[in-house]
N, C-alpha and C positions, 0 to 999 in steps of 0.2 A: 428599479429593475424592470427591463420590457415585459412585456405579459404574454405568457404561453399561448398564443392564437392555434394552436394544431387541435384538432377533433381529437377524441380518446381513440379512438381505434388508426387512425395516424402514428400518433405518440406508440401506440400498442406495436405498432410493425416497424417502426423504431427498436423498440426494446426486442426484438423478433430477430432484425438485421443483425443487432450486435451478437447474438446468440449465437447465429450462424459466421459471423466472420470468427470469432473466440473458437468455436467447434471445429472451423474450417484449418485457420492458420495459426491460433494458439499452442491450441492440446497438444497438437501435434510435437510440439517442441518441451512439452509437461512429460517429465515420467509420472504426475499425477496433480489432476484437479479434482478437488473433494464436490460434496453437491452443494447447491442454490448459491453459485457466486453471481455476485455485481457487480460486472465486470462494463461500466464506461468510456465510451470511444476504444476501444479496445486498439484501433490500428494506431493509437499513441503509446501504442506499450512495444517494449521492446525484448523480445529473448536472443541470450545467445549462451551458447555449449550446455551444458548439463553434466548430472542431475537437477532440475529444477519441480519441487515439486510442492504444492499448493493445497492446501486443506479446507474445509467447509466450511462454508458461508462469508470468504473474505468479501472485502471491497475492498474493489483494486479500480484506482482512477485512473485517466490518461488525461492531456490536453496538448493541442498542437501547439503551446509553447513552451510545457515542460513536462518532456517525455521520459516515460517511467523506463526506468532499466532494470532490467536483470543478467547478470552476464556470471558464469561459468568461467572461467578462463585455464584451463590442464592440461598439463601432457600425461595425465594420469588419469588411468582409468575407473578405479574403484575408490569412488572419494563421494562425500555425503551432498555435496554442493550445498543448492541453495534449498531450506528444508523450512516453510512458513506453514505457520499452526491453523486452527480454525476461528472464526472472527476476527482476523486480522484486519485492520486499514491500512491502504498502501495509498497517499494523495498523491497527487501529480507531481512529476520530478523526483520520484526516488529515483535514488540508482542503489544496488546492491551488489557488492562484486567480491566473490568468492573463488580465491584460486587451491579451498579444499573445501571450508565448511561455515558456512553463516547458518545459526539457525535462529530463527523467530517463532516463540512460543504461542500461545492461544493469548486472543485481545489485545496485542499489542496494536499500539497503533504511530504510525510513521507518517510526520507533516512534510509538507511540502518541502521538495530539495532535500530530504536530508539524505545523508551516505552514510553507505555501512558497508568495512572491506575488512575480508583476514591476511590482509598483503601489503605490501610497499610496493608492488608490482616492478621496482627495478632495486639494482646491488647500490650501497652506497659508492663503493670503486669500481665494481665492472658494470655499466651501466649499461651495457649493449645486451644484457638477455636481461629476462626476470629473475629474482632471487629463488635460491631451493628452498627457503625458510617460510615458514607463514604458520599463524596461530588463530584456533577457532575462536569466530565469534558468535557468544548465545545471548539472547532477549532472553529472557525467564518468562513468565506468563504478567500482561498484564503493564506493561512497559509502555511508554509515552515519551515519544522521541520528538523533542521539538523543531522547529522552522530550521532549512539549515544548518544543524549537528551536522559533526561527522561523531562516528560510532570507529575507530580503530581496531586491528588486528589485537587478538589475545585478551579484548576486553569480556565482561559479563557482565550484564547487568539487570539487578536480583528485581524479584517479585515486587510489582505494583512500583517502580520509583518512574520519576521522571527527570528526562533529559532538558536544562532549558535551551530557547531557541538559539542559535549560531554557536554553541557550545561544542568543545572538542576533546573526547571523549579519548584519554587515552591509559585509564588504569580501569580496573574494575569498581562497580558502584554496589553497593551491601542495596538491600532488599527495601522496601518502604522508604525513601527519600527522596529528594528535589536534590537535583545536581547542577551547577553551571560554572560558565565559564570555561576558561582556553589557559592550561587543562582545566577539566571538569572540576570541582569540588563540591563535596556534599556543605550544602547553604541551610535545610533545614530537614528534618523528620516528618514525615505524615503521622497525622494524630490518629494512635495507635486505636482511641473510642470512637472515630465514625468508621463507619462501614464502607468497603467501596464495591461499586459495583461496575461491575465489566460489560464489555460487549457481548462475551455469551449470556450473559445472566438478562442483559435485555432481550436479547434479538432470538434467542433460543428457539422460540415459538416462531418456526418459518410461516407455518402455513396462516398462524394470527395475525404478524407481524403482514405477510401479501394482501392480505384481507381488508388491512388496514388502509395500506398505500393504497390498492387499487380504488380503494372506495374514495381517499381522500383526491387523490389523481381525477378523478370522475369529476367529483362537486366542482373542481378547480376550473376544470376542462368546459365544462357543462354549458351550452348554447355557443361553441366555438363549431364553427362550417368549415367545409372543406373550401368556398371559395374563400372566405375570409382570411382563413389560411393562406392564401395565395396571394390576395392581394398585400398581407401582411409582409410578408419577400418581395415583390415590388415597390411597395410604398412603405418601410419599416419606418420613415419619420411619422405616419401617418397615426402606428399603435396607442393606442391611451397607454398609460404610465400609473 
């Protein structure tokens, strides 16, 4: 991995930019973002139609080669859209597309690529408009959707299980389980004697949890210059490794 050469207070108006592009051209498209989200590269994320609305303390990733989506899609107006709980993870390359109601409960968390739709988006014989039919899809809390899934319309899928990676998800999955495969099937039970523990249950403590990073960010950062920085963008073969 190259070595972060930026000064802390660089790096700091970094995380500053992204604030204001989110604030700037995000929200605007949110009927709601809860507080203290980590919201990276944020100009790789993608909204379109609404409701789309966002709860506290997600991370939501973006990256210019696989860009997050969220898309609305209605000629209706009074429909729940797309409804993501608090401590959510969203990696790079989701897409979520919703033409009434996807909802994502608290700590789920969603890897890279995967898709989640309550639609066929066309008729199987009139294929020139979208279908009238569509069925909600709900995360329960606590959900782990692997690489690649897709997640289909009318499915649910219950508290703490997970999805495995390029799996295709098209009935519903009961609560505490490992599911894979095209269709999905449950492969085994989570052992009901250990405990698991979620993203809220870590991260809960925002202001500890800042306290943390900012200090560890520091040490990391610590004897990086501004010009060094610079030369580092000129000459990146030049970085120690």
């Amino acid at each position: 991995m190259i070595r972060d050469t930026r000064p802390y207070y660089i790096k700091k108006a970094w995380y500053r930019l992204q604030h204001l592009y989110v604030r700037h051209y995000l929200v605007p498209h949110l009927t709601g973002l809860g507080e203290h989200p980590f919201i990276i590269k944020p100009w790789h994320i993608e909204l379109f139609g609404g409701p789309i609305c966002i709860g506290s303390h997600v991370t939501l990733l973006g990256c210019s080669d696989k860009k997050t989506r969220l898309t609305v899609w209605s000629d209706k107006k009074e429909i729940p859209g797309i409804t993501i709980g608090d401590h959510v993870l969203i990696s790079p390359g989701v897409r979520i597309s919703a033409a009434h109601s996807v909802t994502v409960k608290d700590s789920c968390m969603l890897a890279s690529h995967s898709y989640i739709t309550d639609s066929d988006w066309h008729g199987i014989y009139d294929r020139s408009l979208p279908p009238s039919d569509f069925s909600h899809v709900v995360l329960e809390e606590n959900v782990w959707i692997g690489d690649s899934a897709i997640v289909c319309k009318g499915v649910t899928i219950g508290k703490n299980s997970i999805v495995g990676a390029g799996s295709v998800v098209t009935s519903d999955i009961p609560a505490n389980v490992i599911a894979a495969g095209n269709p999905a099937k449950i492969i085994r039970s989570l052992d009901p004697d250990k405990n698991i523990i979620t993203r809220k249950d870590r991260y809960t403590n925002t202001e500890q949890m800042t306290r943390f990073l900012e200090a560890s960010e520091k040490q990391s950062l610590d004897g990086n210059t501004f010009w060094g920085w610079l030369r580092s963008l000129v000459f990146p073969g030049r970085q120690a490794r």
